[in-house]
Backbone as XML, in Angstrom:
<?xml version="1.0"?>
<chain id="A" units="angstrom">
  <residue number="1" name="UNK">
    <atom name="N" x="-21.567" y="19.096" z="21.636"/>
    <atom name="CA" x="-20.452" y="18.214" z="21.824"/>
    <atom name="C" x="-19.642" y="18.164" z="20.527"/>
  </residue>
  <residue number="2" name="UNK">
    <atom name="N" x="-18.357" y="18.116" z="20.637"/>
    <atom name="CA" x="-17.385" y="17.875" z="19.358"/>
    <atom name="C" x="-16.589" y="17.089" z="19.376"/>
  </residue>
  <residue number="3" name="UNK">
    <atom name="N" x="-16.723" y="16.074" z="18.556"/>
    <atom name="CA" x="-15.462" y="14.867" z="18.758"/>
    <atom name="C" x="-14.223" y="15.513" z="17.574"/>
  </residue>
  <residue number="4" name="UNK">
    <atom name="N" x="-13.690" y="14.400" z="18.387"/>
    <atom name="CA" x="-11.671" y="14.727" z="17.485"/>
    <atom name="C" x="-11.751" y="13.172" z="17.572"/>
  </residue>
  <residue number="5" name="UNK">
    <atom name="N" x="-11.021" y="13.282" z="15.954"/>
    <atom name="CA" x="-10.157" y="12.404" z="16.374"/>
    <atom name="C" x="-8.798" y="12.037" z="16.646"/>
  </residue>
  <residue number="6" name="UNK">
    <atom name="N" x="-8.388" y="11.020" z="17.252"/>
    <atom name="CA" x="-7.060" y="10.861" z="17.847"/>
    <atom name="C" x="-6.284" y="11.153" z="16.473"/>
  </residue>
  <residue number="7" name="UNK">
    <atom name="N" x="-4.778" y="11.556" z="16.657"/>
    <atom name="CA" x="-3.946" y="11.452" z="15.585"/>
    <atom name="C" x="-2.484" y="11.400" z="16.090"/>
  </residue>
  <residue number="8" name="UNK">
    <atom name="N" x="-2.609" y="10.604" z="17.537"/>
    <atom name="CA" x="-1.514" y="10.305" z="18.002"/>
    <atom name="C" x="-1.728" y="8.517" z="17.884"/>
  </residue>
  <residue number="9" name="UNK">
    <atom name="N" x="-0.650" y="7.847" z="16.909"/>
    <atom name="CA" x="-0.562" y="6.552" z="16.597"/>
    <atom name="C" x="-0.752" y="5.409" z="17.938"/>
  </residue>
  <residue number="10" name="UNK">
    <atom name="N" x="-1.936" y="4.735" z="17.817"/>
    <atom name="CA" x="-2.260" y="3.462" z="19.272"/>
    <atom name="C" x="-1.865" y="2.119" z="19.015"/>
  </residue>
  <residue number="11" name="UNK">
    <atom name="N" x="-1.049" y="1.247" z="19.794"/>
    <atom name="CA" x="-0.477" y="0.474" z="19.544"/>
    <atom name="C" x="-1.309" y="-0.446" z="20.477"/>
  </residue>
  <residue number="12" name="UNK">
    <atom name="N" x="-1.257" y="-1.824" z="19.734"/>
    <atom name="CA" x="-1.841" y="-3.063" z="20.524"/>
    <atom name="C" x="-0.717" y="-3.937" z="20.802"/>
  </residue>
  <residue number="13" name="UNK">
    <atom name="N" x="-0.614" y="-4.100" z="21.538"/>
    <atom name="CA" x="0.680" y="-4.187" z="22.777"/>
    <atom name="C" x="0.105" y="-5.963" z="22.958"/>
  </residue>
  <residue number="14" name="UNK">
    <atom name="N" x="0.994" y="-7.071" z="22.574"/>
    <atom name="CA" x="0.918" y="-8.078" z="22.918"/>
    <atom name="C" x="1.657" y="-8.289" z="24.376"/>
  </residue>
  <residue number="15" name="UNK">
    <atom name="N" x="1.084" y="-8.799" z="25.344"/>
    <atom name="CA" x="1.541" y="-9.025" z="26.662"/>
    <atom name="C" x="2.861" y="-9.479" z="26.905"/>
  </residue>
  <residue number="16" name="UNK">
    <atom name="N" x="2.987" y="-10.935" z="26.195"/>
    <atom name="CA" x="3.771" y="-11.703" z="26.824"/>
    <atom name="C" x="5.128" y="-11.018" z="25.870"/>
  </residue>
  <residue number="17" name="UNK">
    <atom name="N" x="5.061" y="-10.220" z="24.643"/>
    <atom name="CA" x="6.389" y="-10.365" z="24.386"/>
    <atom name="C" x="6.943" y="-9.022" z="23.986"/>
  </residue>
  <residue number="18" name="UNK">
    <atom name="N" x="5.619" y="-7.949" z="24.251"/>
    <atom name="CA" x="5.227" y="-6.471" z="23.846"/>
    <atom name="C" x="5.568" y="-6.235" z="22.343"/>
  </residue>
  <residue number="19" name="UNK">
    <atom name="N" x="5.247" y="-6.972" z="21.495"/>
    <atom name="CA" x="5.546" y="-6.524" z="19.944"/>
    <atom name="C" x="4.067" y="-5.819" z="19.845"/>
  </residue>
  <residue number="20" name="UNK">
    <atom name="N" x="4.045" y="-4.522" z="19.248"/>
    <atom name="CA" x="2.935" y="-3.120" z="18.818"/>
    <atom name="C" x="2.483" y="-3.676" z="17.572"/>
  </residue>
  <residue number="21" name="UNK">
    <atom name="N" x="0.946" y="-3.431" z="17.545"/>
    <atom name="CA" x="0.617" y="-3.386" z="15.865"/>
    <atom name="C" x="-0.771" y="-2.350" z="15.740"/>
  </residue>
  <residue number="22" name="UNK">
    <atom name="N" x="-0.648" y="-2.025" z="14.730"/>
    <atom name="CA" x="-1.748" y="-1.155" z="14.186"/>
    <atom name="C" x="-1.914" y="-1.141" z="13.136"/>
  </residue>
  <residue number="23" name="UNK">
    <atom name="N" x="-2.804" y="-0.265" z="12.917"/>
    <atom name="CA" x="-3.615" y="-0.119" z="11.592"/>
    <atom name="C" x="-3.265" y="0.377" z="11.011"/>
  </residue>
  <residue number="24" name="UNK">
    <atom name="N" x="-3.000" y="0.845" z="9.801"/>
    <atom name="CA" x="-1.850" y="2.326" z="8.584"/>
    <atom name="C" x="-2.631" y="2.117" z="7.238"/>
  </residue>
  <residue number="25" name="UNK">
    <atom name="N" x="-2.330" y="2.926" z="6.269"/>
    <atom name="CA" x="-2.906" y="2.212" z="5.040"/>
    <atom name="C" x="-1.990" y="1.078" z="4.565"/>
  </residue>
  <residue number="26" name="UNK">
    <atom name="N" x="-2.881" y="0.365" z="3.870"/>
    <atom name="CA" x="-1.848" y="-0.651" z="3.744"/>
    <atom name="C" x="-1.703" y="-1.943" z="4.158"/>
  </residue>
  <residue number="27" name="UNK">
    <atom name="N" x="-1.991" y="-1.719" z="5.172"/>
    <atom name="CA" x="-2.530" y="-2.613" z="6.228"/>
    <atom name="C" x="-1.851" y="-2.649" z="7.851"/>
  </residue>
  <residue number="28" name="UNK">
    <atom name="N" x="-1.242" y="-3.379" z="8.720"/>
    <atom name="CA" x="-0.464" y="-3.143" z="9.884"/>
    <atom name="C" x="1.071" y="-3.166" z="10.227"/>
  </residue>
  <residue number="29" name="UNK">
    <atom name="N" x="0.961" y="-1.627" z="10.598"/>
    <atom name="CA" x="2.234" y="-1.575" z="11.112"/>
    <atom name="C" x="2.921" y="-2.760" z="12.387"/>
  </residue>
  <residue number="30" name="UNK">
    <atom name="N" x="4.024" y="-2.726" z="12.565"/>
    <atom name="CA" x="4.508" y="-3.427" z="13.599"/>
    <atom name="C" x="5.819" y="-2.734" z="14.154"/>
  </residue>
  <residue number="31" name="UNK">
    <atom name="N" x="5.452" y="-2.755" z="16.104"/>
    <atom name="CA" x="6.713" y="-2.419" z="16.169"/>
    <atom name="C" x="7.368" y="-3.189" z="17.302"/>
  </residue>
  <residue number="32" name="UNK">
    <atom name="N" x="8.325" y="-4.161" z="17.072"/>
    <atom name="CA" x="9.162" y="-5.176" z="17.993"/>
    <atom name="C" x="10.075" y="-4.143" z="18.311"/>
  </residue>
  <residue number="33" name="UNK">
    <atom name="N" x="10.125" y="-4.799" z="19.961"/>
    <atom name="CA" x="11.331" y="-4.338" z="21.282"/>
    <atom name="C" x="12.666" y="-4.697" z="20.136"/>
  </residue>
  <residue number="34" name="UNK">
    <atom name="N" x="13.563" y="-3.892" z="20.516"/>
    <atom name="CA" x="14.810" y="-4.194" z="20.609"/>
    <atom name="C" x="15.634" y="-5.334" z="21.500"/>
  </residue>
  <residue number="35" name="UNK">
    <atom name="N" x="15.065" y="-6.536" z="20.729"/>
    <atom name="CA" x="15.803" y="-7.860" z="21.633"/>
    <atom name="C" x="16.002" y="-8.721" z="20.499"/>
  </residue>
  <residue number="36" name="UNK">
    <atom name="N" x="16.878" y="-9.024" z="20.290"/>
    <atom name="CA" x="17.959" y="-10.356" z="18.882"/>
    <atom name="C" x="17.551" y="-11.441" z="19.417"/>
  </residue>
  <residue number="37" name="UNK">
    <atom name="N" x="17.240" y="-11.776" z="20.555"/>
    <atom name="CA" x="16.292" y="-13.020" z="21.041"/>
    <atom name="C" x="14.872" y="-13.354" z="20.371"/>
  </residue>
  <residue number="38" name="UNK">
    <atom name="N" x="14.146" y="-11.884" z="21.168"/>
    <atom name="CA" x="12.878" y="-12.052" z="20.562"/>
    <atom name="C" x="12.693" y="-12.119" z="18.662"/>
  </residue>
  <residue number="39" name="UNK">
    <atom name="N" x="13.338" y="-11.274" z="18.486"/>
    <atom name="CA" x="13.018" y="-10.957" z="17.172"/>
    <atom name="C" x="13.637" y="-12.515" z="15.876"/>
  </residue>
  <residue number="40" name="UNK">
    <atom name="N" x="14.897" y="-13.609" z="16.755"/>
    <atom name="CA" x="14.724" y="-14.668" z="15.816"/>
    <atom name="C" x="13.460" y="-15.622" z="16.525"/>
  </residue>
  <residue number="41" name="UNK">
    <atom name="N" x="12.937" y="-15.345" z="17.444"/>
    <atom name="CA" x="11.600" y="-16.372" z="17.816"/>
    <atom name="C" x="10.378" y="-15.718" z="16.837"/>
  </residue>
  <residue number="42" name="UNK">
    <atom name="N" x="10.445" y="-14.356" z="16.494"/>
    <atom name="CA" x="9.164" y="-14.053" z="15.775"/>
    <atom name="C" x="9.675" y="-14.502" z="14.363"/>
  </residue>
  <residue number="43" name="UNK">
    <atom name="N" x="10.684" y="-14.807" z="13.434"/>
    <atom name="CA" x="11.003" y="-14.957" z="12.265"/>
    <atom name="C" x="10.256" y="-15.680" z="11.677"/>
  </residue>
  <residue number="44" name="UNK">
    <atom name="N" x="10.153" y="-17.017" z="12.047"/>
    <atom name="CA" x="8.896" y="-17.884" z="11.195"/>
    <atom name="C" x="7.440" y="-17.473" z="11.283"/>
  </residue>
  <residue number="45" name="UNK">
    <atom name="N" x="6.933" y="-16.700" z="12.254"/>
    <atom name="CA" x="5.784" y="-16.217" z="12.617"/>
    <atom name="C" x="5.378" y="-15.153" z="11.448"/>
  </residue>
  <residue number="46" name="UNK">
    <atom name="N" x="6.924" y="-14.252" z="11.821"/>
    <atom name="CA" x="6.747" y="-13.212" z="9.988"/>
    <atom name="C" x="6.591" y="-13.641" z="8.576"/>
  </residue>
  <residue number="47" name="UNK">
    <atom name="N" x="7.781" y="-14.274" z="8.455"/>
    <atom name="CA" x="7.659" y="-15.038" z="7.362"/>
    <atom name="C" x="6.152" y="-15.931" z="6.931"/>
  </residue>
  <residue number="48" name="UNK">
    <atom name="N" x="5.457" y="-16.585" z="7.594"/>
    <atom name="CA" x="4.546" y="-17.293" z="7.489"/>
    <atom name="C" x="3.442" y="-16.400" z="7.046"/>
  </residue>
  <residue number="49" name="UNK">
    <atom name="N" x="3.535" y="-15.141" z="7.441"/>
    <atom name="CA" x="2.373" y="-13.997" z="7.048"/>
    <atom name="C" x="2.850" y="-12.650" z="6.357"/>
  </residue>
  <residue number="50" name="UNK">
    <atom name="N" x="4.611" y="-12.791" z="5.941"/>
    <atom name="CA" x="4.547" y="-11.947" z="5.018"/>
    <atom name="C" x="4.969" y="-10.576" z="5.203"/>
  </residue>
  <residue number="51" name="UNK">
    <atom name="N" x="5.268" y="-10.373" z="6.742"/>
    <atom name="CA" x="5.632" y="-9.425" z="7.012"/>
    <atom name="C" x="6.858" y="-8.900" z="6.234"/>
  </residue>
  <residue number="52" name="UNK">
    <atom name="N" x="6.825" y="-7.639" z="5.710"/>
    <atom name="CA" x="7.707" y="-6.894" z="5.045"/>
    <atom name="C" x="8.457" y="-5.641" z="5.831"/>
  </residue>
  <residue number="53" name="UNK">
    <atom name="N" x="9.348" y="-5.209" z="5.831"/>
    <atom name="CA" x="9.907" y="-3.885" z="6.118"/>
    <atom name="C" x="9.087" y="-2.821" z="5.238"/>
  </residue>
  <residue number="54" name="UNK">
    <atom name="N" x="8.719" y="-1.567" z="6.129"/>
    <atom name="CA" x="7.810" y="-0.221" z="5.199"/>
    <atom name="C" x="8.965" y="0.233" z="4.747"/>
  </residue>
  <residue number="55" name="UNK">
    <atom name="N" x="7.988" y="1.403" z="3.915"/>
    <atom name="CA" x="9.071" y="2.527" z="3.684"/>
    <atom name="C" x="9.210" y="3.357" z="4.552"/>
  </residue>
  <residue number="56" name="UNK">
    <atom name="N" x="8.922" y="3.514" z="5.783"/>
    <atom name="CA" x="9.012" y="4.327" z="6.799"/>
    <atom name="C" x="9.534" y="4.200" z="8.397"/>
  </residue>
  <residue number="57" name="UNK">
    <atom name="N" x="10.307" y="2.109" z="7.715"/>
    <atom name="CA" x="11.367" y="1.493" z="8.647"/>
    <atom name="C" x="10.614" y="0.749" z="9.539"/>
  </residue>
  <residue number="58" name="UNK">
    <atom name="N" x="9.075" y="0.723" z="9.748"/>
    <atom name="CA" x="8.719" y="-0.322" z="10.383"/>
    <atom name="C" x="8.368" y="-1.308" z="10.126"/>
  </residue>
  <residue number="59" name="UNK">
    <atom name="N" x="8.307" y="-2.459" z="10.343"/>
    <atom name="CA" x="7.640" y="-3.484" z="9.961"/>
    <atom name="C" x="6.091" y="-3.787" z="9.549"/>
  </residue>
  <residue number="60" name="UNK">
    <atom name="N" x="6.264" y="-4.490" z="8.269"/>
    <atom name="CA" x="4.802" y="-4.214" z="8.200"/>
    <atom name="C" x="3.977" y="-5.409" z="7.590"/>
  </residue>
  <residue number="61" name="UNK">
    <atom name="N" x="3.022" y="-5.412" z="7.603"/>
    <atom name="CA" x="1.589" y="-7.281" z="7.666"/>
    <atom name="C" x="0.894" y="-6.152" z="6.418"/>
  </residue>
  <residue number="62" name="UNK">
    <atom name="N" x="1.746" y="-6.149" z="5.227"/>
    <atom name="CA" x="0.104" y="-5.749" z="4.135"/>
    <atom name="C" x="-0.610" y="-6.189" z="4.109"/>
  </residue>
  <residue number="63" name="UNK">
    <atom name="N" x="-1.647" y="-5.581" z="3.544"/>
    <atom name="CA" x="-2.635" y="-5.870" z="3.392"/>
    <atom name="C" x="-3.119" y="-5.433" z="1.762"/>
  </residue>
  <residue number="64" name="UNK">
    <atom name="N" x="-3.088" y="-6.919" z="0.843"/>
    <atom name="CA" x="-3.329" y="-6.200" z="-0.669"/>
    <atom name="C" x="-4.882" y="-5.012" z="-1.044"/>
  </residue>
  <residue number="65" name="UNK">
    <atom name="N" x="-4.435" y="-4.517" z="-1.944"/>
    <atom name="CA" x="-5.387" y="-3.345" z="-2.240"/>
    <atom name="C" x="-5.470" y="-3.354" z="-3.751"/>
  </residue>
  <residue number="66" name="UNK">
    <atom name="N" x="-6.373" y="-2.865" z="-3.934"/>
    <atom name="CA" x="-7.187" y="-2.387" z="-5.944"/>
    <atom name="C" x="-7.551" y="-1.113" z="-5.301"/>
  </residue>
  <residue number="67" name="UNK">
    <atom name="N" x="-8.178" y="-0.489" z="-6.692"/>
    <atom name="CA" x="-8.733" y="0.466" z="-6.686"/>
    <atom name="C" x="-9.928" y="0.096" z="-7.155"/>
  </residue>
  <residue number="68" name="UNK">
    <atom name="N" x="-10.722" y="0.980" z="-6.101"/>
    <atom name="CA" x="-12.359" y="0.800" z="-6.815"/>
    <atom name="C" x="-12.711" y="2.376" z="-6.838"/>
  </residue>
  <residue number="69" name="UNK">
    <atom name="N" x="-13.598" y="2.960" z="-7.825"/>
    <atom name="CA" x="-14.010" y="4.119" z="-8.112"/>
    <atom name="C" x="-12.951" y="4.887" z="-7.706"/>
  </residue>
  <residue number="70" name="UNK">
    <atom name="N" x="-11.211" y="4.902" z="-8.103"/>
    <atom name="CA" x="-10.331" y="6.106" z="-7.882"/>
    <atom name="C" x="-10.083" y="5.898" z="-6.533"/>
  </residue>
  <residue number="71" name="UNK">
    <atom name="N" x="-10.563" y="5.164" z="-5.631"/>
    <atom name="CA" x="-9.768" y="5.027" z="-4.071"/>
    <atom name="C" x="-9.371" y="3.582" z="-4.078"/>
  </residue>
  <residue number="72" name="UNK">
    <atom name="N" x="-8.110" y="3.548" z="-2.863"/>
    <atom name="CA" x="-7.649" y="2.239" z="-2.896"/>
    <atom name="C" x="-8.796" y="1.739" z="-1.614"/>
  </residue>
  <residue number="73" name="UNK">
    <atom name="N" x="-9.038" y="0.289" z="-1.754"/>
    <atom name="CA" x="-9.427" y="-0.622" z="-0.830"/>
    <atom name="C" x="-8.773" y="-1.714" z="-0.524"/>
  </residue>
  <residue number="74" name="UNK">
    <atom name="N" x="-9.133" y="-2.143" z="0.391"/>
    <atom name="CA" x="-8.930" y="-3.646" z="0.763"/>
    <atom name="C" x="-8.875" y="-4.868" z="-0.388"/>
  </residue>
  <residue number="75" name="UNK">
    <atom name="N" x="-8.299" y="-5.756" z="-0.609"/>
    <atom name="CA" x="-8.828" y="-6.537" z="-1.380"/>
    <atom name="C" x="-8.958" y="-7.874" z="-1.041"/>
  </residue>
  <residue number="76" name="UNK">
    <atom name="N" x="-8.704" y="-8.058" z="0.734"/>
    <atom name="CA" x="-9.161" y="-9.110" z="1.384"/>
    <atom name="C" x="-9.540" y="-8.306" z="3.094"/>
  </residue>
  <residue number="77" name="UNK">
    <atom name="N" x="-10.207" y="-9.290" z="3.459"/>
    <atom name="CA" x="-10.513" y="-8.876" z="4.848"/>
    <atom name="C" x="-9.441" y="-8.853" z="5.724"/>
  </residue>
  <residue number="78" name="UNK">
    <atom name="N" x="-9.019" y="-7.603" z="6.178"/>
    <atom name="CA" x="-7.530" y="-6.696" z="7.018"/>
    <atom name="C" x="-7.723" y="-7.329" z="8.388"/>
  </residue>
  <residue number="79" name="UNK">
    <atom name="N" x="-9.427" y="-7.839" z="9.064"/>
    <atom name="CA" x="-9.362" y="-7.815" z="10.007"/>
    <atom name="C" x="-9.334" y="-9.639" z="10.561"/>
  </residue>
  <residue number="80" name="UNK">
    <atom name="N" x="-9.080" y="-10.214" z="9.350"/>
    <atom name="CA" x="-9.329" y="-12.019" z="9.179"/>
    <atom name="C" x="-8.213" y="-11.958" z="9.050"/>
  </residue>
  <residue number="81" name="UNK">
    <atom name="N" x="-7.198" y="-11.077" z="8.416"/>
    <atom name="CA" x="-5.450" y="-11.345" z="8.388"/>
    <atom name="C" x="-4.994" y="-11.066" z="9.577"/>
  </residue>
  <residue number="82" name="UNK">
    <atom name="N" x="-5.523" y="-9.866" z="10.161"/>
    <atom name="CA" x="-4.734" y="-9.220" z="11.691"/>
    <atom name="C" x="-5.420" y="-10.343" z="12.544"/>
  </residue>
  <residue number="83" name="UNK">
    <atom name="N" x="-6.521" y="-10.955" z="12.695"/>
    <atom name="CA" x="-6.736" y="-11.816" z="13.920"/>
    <atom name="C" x="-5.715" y="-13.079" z="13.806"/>
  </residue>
  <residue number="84" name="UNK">
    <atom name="N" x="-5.954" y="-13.477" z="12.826"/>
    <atom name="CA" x="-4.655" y="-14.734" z="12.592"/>
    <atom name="C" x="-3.538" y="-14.679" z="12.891"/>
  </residue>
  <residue number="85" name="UNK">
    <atom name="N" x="-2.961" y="-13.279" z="12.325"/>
    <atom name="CA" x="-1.668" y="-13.003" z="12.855"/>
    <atom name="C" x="-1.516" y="-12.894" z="14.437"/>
  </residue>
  <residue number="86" name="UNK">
    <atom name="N" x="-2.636" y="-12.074" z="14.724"/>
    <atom name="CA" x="-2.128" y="-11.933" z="16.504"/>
    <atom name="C" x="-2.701" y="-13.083" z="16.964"/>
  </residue>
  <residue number="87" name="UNK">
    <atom name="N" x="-3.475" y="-13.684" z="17.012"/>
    <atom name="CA" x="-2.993" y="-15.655" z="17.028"/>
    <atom name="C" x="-1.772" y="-16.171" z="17.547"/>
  </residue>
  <residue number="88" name="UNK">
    <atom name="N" x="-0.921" y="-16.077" z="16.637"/>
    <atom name="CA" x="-0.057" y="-16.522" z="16.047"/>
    <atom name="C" x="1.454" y="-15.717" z="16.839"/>
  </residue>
  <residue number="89" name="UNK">
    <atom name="N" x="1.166" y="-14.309" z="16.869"/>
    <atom name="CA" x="1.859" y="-13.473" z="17.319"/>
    <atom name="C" x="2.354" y="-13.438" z="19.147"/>
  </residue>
  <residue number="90" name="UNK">
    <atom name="N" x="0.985" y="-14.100" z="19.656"/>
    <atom name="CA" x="0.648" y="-14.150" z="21.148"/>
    <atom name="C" x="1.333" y="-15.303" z="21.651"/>
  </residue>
  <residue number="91" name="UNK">
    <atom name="N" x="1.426" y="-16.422" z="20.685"/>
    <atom name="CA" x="2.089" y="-17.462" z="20.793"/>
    <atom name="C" x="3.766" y="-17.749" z="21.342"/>
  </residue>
  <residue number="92" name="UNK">
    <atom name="N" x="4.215" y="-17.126" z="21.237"/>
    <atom name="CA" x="5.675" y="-16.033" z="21.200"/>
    <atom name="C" x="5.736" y="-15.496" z="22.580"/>
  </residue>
  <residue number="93" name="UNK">
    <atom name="N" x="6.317" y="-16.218" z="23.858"/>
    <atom name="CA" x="6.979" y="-15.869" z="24.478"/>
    <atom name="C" x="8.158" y="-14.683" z="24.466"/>
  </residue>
  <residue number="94" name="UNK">
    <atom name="N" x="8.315" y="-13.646" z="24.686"/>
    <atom name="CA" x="9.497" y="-12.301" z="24.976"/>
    <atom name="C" x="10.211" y="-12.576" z="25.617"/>
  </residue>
</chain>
């Protein structure tokens, strides 16, 4: 048997308002629908956690990093920031 892995990008798709997030280095990407509605209802939601614009135009939930032994890591738990956020995120009617 031989596994692969995926290297086509998987998005977690919030229901009620379909804003995408995933994992990247760095911490999570985000990608909101094209709606000027939705996107001033998520504003305080971003703001409150920091969301930044990438360098690669999507939105993005860092996640701070150090270096330990020459690689970057985490320097808080990615997966205690992303649950809060999608919390928070789900809250948000589309």
């Amino acid at each position: 048997m031989v596994l692969r892995l995926r290297d086509d990008p998987r998005w977690l798709r919030a229901v009620g308002n379909g804003v995408g997030m995933r994992g990247v280095d760095g911490g999570f990407a985000l990608d909101v629908p094209d709606d000027e509605v939705l996107r001033g209802k998520l504003t305080e939601v971003f703001e409150r956690h920091g969301v930044v614009t990438g360098t690669d135009g999507f939105l993005m939930l860092p996640i701070p990093q150090h270096v330990v032994a020459g690689v970057l890591v985490d320097a808080i738990d990615r997966v205690n920031v992303g649950a809060a956020f999608l919390r928070d995120l789900v809250r948000v009617d589309g």
